[in-house]
C-alpha positions as a printed Julia matrix, in Angstrom:
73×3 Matrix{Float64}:
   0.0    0.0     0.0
   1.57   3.29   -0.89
  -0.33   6.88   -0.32
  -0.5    9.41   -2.9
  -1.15  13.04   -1.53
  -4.18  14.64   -2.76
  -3.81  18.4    -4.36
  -4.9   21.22   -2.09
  -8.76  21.97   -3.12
  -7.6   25.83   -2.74
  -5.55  26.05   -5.96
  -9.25  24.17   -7.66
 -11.23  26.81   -6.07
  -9.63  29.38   -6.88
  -8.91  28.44  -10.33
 -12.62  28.2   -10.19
 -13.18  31.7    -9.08
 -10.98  33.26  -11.87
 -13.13  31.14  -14.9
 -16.25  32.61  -13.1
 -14.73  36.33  -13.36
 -13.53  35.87  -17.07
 -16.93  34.07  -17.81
 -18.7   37.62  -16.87
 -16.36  39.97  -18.01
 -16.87  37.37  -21.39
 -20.77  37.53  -20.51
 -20.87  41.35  -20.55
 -19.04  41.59  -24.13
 -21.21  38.86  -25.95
 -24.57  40.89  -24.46
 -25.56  41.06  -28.09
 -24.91  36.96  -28.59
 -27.06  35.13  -25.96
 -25.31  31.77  -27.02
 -21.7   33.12  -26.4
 -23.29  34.36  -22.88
 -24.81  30.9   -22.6
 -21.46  29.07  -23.43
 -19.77  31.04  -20.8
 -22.45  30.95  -18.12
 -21.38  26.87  -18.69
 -17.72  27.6   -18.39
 -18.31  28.85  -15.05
 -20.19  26.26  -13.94
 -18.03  23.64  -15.06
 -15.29  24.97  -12.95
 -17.11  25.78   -9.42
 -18.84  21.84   -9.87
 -15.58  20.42  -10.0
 -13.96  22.46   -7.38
 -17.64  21.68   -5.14
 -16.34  17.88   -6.34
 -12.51  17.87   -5.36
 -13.8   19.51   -2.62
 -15.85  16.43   -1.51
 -13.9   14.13   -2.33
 -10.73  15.33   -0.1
 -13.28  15.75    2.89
 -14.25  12.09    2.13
 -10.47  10.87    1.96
  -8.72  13.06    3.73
  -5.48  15.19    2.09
  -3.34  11.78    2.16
  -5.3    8.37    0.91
  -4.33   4.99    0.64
  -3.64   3.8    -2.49
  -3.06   0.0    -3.38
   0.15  -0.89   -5.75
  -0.98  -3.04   -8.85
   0.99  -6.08   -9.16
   3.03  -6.05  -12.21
   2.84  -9.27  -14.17
C-alpha cells in the first residue's frame, strides 16, 4: 500500500473563481450573442462543480489516501 497526496482543493477553487470572473467579463461583451453568454455561463459552472467535487472528495479521503500498488505481471 503506498499513499498518494491529494492536491490542495484551494488552488481548484480558486482556479474556479478566476473562470467565473472571465466568464462575466466574457458575458458582458457577448450581451448582443445570448449563445456566447450561454457558453460562458457553462464555463463557469463547469469549474465551481468540479472544485464543489474535489472539494468532496478530499473531505471524504482526507489530504493523504491509501492507495493500493498493482501487481506487475
Amino acid at each position: 500500500m503506498k499513499t498518494i497526496q491529494l492536491i490542495d482543493v484551494a488552488h481548484v477553487e480558486a482556479a474556479a473563481q478566476e473562470m467565473a470572473k472571465y466568464a462575466e467579463s466574457c458575458r458582458r461583451a457577448a450581451k448582443d450573442v445570448p449563445i456566447l453568454a450561454d457558453i460562458y455561463t457553462a464555463q463557469a459552472l463547469s469549474g465551481d462543480m468540479a472544485a464543489r467535487y474535489l472539494r468532496t472528495i478530499i473531505e471524504q479521503h482526507g489530504r493523504i489516501a491509501a492507495a493500493s500498488q498493482q501487481q506487475e505481471g
